[in-house]
C-alpha positions in Angstrom: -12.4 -9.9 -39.2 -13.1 -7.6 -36.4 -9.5 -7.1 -35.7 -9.3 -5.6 -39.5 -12.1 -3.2 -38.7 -10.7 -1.9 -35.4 -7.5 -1.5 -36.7 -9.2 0.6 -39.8 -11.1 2.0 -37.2 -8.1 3.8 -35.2 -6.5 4.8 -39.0 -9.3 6.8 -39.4 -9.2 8.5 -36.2 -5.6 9.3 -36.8 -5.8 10.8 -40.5 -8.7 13.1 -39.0 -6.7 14.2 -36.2 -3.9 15.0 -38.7 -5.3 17.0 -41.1 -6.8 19.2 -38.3 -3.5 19.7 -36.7 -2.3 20.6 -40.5 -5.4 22.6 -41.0 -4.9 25.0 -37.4 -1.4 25.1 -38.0 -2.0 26.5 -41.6 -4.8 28.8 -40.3 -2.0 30.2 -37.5 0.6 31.1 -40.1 -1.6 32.6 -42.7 -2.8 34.9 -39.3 1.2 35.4 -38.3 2.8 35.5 -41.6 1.1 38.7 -43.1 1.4 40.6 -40.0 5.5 39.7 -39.7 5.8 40.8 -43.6 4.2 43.9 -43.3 6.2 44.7 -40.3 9.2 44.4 -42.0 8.6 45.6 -45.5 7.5 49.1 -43.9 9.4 51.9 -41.6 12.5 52.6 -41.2 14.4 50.1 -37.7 15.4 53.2 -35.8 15.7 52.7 -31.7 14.0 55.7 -29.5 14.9 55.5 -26.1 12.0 56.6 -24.2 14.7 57.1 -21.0 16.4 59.9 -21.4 15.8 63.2 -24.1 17.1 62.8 -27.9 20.2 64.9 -28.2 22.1 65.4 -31.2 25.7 64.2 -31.1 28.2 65.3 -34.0 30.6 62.8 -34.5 33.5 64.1 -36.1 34.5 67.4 -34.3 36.4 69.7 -36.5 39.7 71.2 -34.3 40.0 74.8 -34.2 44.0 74.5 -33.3 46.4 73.7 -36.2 47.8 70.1 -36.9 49.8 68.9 -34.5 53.9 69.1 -34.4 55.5 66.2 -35.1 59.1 67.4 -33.2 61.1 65.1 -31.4 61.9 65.0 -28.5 65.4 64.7 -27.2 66.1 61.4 -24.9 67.9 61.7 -22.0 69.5 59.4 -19.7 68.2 58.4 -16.4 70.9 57.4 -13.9 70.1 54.4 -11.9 72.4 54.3 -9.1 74.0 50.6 -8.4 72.7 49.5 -4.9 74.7 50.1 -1.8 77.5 46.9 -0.9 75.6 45.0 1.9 77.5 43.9 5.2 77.9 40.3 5.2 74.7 39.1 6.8 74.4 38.2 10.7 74.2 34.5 11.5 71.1 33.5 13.4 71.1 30.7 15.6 68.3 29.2 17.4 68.2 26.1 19.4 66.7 23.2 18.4 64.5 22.7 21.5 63.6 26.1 22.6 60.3 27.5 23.2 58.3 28.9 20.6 58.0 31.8 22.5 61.6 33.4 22.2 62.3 37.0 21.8 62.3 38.3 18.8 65.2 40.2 17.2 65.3 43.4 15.5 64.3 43.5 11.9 67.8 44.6 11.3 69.2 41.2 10.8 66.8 40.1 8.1 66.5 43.6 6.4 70.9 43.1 6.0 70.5 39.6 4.6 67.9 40.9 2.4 69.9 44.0 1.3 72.9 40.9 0.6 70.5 39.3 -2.1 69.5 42.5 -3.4 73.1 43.1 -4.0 73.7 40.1 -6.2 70.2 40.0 -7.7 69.3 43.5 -8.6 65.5 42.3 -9.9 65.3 42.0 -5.8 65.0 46.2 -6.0 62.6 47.6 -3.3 61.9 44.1 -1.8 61.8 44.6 2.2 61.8 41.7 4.9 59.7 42.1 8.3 58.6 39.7 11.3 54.8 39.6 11.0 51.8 37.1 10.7 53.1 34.4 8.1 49.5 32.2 8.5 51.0 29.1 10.2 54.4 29.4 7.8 57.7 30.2 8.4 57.8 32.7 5.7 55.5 34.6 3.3 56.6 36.4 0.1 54.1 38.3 -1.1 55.4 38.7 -4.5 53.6 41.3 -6.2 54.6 44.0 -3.9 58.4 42.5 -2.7 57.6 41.8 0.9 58.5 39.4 3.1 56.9 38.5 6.3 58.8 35.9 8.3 56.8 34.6 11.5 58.6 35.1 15.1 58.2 31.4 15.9 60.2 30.0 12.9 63.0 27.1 13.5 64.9 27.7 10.5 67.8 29.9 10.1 66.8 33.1 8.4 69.4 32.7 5.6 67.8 29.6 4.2 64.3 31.2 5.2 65.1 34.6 3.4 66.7 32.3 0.5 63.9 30.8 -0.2 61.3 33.4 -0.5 63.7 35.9 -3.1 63.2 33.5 -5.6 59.2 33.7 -5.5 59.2 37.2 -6.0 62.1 36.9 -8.8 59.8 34.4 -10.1 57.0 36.8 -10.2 59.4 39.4 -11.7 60.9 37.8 -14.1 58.0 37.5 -16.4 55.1 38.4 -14.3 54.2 34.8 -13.7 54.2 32.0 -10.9 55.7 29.3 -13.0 58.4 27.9 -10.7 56.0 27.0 -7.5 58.2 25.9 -4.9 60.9 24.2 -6.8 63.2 27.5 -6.4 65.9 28.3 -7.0 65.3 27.2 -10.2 68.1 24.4 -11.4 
């Protein structure tokens, strides 16, 4: 029996506790509610930036000249002049064992087998080949703007080396994507 008065004991407790939480609660949105209608039911909702002066602005200018001409104008041609034949390029030879410190040659060689591929893929336009910093490469074709940088201490030949890189920036050129990664050319 004292279990039954405990338990109706600690019923009592919670329906008083509820019906003052529902009783503030009420209270709080009959405070909010009247304030939040009469906002809304009166003024107009315009934004006045206290920042800078209120200025005027027309929005549809009226044109003082005349409607525009709607002439056409006449196309013309634009020769594009074929690219120069190429010399058969230089064969490069290095030996298998040298020093990674051999001379390096003129830019000449791998400007000619550059100008060869140009020749036979004419996407290749304005692409230029140079010995320079390749970051621990052999090559480097930095695609977007056609150049190649081929680093003085390569070991392949620079056919294959100058061979390979073409492709990335035709792969760049072709659709202004690097979809082929190194699987070039593409089979």
């Amino acid at each position: 029996m004292e279990k039954t008065g405990a338990r109706d004991h600690v019923r009592l407790i919670r329906l008083a506790t509820a019906a003052a939480v529902v009783a503030i609660t009420a209270s709080l949105a009959a405070a909010i509610v009247p304030g939040v209608v009469a906002e809304a039911s009166t003024g107009t909702a315009t934004f006045n930036s206290r920042l800078a002066m209120s200025v005027d602005v027309e929005k549809f200018a009226t044109l003082a000249v005349g409607p525009i001409s709607a002439t056409t104008h006449a196309r013309t041609e634009t020769y594009i002049a074929p690219p120069a034949p190429a010399a058969p390029p230089a064969r490069t030879s290095r030996p298998s064992g040298g020093s990674a410190t051999a001379a390096v040659p003129g830019s000449g060689d791998l400007q000619s087998i550059l100008n060869g591929y140009i020749a036979k893929y004419p996407i290749l336009a304005g692409a230029t080949a140079s010995y320079g910093d390749a970051k621990g490469y052999q090559a480097i074709a930095y695609y977007k703007s056609g150049r190649i940088v081929v680093s003085p201490t390569h070991n392949a030949s620079l056919q294959r080396i100058i061979g390979h890189e073409i492709w990335h920036i035709i792969d760049w050129r072709d659709n202004g994507v690097i979809d082929w990664g190194e699987n070039v050319p593409p089979r």
